[in-house]
N, C-alpha and C positions, 0 to 999 in steps of 0.2 A: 192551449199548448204551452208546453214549458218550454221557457227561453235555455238555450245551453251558451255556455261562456269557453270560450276557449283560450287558454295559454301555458302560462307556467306560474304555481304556485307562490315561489317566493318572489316572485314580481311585484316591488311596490305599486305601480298602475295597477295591476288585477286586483292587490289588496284593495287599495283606494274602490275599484269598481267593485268588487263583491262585498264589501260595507255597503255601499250606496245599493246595492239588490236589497241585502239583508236588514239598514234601516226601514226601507218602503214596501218590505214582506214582499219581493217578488219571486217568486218559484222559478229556479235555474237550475240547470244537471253543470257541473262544472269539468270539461276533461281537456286533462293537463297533457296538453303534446309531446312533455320532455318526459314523462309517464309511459303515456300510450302513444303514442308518436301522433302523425298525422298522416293520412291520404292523399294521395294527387287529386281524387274526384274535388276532395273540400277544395284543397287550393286552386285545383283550376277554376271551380264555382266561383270563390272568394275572388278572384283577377278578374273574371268575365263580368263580376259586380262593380268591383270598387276599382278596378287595373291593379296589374303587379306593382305599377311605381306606388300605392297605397298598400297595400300588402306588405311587401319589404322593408325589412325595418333597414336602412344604410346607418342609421347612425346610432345603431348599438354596437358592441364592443364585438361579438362573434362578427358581423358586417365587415367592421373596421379592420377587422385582424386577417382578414382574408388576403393573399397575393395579390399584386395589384393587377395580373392575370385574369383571375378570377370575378374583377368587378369591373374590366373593363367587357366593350360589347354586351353590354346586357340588353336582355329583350323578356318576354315573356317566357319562353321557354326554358331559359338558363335561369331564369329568376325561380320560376316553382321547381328545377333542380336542387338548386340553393340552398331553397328549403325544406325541401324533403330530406336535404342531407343532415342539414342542422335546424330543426324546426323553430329555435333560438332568434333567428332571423325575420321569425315571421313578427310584424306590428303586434302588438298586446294593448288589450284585451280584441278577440273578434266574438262579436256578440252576434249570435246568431236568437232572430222571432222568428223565423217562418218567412214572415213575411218581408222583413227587413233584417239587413246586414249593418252594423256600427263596429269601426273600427278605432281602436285610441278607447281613450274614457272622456267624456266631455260631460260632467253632469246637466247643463241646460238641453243632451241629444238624448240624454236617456230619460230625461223629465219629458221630452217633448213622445218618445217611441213610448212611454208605458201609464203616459199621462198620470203624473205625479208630483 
């Protein structure tokens, strides 16, 4: 199965992780959220895996810029709101195996997930 990477293009994180695919020849489909947006099915997967507080980026700049409205009472629900409005928000890179979910880039998790 081919790994798919999900984020936004000009993301240094996603750069950094799509080098590290692309040095150890690993076959990924890359789709860029700010592109092709994202789905509630993914993001609710993606929270039922890793919880929304993992998911949600708070300390990117779209996060930061939000009323302070908008970041108080958060919970799940209002959290994959959030992001479907501004998928920006969401944690970069989400490295979807099949089998496994990695979120962030950690090069010693994806040495460990594709044994490399």
């Amino acid at each position: 199965m081919t790994a798919t990477i999900y984020g936004i293009k000009s993301c240094d994180t996603m750069k950094k992780a799509m080098s590290w695919l692309n040095d150890h020849q690993v076959d990924y489909r890359f789709h860029d959220y700010k592109i092709a947006g994202i789905d509630e099915a993914h993001l609710k997967r993606w929270c039922d895996k890793l919880g929304w507080e993992t998911v949600l980026n708070r300390a990117g700049t779209t996060f930061r810029k939000l009323p302070d409205a908008a970041k108080q009472n958060l919970d799940r629900a209002k959290a994959i709101s959030l992001m479907l409005d501004q998928p920006s928000m969401i944690k970069r890179p989400v490295l979807d195996l099949g089998t496994a979910l990695l979120i962030g880039f950690k090069p010693d998790a994806y040495v460990k997930a594709f044994g490399k």
